[in-house]
Every structure is written in structure tokens, then in C-alpha cells.
C-alpha positions, 0 to 999 in steps of 0.5 A: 672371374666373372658369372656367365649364363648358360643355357642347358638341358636336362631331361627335357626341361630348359634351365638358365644358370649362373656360373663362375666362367670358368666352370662353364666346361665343367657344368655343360660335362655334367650335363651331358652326363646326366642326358646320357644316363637318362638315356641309358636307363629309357633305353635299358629299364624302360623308365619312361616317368622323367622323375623317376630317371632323374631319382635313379640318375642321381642315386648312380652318378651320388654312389659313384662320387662317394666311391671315387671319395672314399678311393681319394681318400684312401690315396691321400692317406697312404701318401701321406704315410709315405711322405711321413717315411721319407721325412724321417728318411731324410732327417736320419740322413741329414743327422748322419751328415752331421755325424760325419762332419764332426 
């Protein structure tokens, strides 16, 4: 896949990028996600200093992924275990089989 440059907005300020093309959709989400908390929090804290709404910004958005992490995280593991569940389950049956056979 090849680079593109794309053109965004954040807070006010003007930023080229370089990106994998098929990361354009995803970067221009962010963005818009970024801009909207910026807003939501002029709106609702009177923040008007743009470093500090990006600072609180990028606090909330940061948790929020750890939290969204640690969840996957907890996910995949109780998959796992039950994946390891059936795998036995499975070997059982199939020693069974044999039994069977024999």
C-alpha cells in the first residue's frame, strides 16, 4: 500500500500527514473525535487555553484505550480458557473413539 498525505485539523492548527492509505479513514475518525471532545469540554468546563484541552483531551481519550485494553485483555484470556476446555473435551472424545474401535 502506498503513503498518502492528508490534510487535518486539530484544535485549530493545520497538520499534513503521512499515512499508510489505508489508515486515511481511521486517522480522519481520530480527528473528528479529538475536535469533538475539544468541544465538549469548551463547552462544558469553559477551557478556552487550547493546551490545556488537548492535555484533558488526551488524559480522557489515553484512559479510556487503557480501559478498552485491560477489558480485550480480560476477553482473550477467558477465551483462551475455554478454547483450552474444548481441546481437552475434544481429545477425550476422540480417546473415546478409539476405545470404541478396539
Amino acid at each position: 500500500m502506498s503513503d498518502v498525505s492528508v490534510k487535518v485539523e486539530i484544535a485549530g492548527g493545520l497538520y499534513t500527514l503521512k499515512v499508510k492509505s489505508e489508515d486515511e479513514s481511521n486517522v480522519k475518525q481520530a480527528v473528528e473525535l479529538i475536535n469533538q471532545k475539544i468541544s465538549e469540554f469548551e463547552r462544558n468546563y469553559g477551557v478556552k487555553d487550547k493546551k490545556d484541552v488537548l492535555a484533558m483531551v488526551t488524559l480522557q481519550l489515553v484512559s479510556q484505550l487503557g480501559k478498552e485494553k485491560n477489558q480485550a485483555e480480560q476477553e482473550l484470556s477467558t477465551l483462551r480458557l475455554v478454547l483450552e476446555d474444548v481441546e481437552q473435551m475434544l481429545a477425550q472424545h476422540k480417546d473415546n473413539i478409539q476405545k470404541t474401535e478396539e
